[in-house]
N, C-alpha and C positions, 0 to 999 in steps of 0.2 A: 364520610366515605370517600368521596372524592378527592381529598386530601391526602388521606391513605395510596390512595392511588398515582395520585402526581409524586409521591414522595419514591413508590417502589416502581414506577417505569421510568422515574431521573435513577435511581441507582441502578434499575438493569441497563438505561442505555447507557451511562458510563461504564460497566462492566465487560459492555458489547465494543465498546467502542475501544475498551484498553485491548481487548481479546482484537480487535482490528488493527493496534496500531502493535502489538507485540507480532500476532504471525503474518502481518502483511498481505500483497499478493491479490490474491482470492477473496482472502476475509476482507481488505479493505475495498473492495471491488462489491461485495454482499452489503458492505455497510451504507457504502456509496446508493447502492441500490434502493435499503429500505430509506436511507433520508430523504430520499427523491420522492417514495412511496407517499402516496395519498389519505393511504385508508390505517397508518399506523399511529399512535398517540403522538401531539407535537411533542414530548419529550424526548420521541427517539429522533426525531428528526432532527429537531434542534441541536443535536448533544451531536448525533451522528453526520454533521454538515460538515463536523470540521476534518473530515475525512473528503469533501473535495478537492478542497487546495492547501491541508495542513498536514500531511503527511509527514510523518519522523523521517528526516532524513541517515542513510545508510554510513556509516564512519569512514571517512577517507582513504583509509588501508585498504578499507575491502573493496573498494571503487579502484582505487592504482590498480590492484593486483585483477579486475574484472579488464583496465584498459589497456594493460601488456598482455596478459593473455591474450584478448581480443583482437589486438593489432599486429603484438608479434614482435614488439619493439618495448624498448624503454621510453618513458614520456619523454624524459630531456631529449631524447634525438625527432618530436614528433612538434614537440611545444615550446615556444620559448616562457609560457607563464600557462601555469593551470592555476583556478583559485579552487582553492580546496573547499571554501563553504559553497555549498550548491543554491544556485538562486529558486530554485525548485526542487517540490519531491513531490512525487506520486507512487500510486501504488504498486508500481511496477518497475520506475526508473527514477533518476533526479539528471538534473541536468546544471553542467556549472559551465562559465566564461571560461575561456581559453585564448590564449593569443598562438597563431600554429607560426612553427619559423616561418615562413613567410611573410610574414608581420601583418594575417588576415587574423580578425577580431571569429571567433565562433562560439557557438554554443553547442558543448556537448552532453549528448543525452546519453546516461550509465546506465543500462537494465542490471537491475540487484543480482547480486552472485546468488550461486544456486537458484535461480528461480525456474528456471524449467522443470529438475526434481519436484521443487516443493509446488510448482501448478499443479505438476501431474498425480502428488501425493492429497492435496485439498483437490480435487475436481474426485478423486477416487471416495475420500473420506465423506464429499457431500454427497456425491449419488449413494453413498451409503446411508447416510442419514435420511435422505429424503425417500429411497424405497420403503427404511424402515416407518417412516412418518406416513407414506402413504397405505403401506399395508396395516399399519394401526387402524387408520382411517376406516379399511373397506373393510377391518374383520370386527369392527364397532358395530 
């Protein structure tokens, strides 16, 4: 029995974990949460850690086109060097080395394109899930 068990909460927390690292955001912010949790089987935990500091990072197009918009400028007139692989990812931003013309070393932090939409689409979609969970709950 127990076996059975370790076997089907490692494939739901990889399941959980792909569904965190595919919609981002929110969901890796929920998964961050239950790894941290106490009271959930070490599989999910384990499996869902790597959502602290392993984050998929965002493809470099889509970060350019977040730092001109953002700035209002094209990088070469901002950077004399941007490294395109980011030394960090999180669930909301990555952050890469940059040299700015000024020849000061920095570190820039990228929030993911469209993430304002899509918080405000997953923070909508959970409170929906969680009224519908809770009124299962009370009409049980």
């Amino acid at each position: 029995m127990f076996c059975g068990n370790f076997k089907i909460h490692l494939r739901s927390a990889r399941r959980i974990q792909n569904l965190c690292d595919t919609n981002k955001g929110f969901y890796v912010k929920a998964g961050q949460f239950v790894a941290a949790a106490r009271q959930v089987p070490r599989e999910y935990s384990s499996t869902l850690s790597s959502l602290q500091d392993q984050a998929v990072p965002c493809n470099f197009e889509a970060v350019k086109e977040v730092i001109v918009k953002s700035l209002g400028k094209d990088m070469s007139e901002i950077f004399l060097s941007f490294d395109e692989q980011p030394i960090a990812a999180a669930s909301i931003a990555q952050v890469h080395r940059a040299v700015l013309k000024g020849h000061q070393e920095a570190a820039v932090k990228v929030q993911y394109p469209g993430l304002e939409y899509q918080m405000k689409f997953d923070l909508a979609t959970m409170s929906l899930l969680s009224r519908s969970v809770a009124w299962n709950l009370v009409a049980k």
